[in-house]
N, C-alpha and C positions, 0 to 999 in steps of 0.2 A: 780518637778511638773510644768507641761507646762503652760502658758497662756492661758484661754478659751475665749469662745465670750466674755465674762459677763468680763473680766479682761482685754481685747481691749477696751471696754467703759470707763471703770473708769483706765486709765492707772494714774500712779501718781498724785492720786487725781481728775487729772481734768478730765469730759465730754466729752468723744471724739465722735461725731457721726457718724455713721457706712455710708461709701456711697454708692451709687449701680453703678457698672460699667459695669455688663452685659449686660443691656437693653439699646438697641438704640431706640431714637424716632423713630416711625412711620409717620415721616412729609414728602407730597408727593413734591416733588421739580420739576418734569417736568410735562407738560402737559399728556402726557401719563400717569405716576402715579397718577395725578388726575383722569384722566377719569376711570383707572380702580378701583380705590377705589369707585368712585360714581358708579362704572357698581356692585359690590362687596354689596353698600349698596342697590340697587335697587332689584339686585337677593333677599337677605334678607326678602324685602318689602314684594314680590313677593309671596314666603315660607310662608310668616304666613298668606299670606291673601288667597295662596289656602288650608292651615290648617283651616281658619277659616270658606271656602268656606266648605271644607269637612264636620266641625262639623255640620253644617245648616242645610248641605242634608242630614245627619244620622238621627239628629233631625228631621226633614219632614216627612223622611221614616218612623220613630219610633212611629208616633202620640204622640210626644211630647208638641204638641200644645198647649196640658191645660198648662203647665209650663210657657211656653215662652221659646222663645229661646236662648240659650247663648251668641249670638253676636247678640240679634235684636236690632231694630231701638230705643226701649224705655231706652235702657243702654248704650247710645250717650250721652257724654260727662256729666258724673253721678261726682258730686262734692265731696271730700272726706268729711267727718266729719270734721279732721281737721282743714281741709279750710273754713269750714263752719263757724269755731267759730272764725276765724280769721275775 
């Protein structure tokens, strides 16, 4: 009967905790890896804010008005409850 995961953990009684060796940091170490990581998060920005530019002018088009709209000015910076009680 072979050793499984569950039998690498608790070898001879003791704890052994499992490590990960396949993942390399993601840490950019030249100037060019920085900039393209910040080029990387800015595309990102970019994406959700013409998705959200999209959802507004659907909404516009739709006379969704009475509603409000999904991303309008009055749902800036909305407190959670949690926070609240904190």
């Amino acid at each position: 009967m072979g050793v499984g995961f569950f039998g690498k953990l608790y070898s001879k009684g003791k704890k052994v905790s499992p490590t990960i060796k396949s993942v390399t940091p993601n840490v950019p170490t030249t100037s060019l890896q920085k900039s393209l990581r910040d080029l990387k998060i800015q595309v990102g920005k970019t994406k959700g804010q013409a998705a959200k530019l999209k959802q507004t002018l659907w909404e516009s088009k739709h006379k969704r008005l009475t509603e409000g709209f999904t991303f309008g000015e009055d749902k800036k910076n909305v407190i959670k409850k949690s926070k609240k009680k904190d």
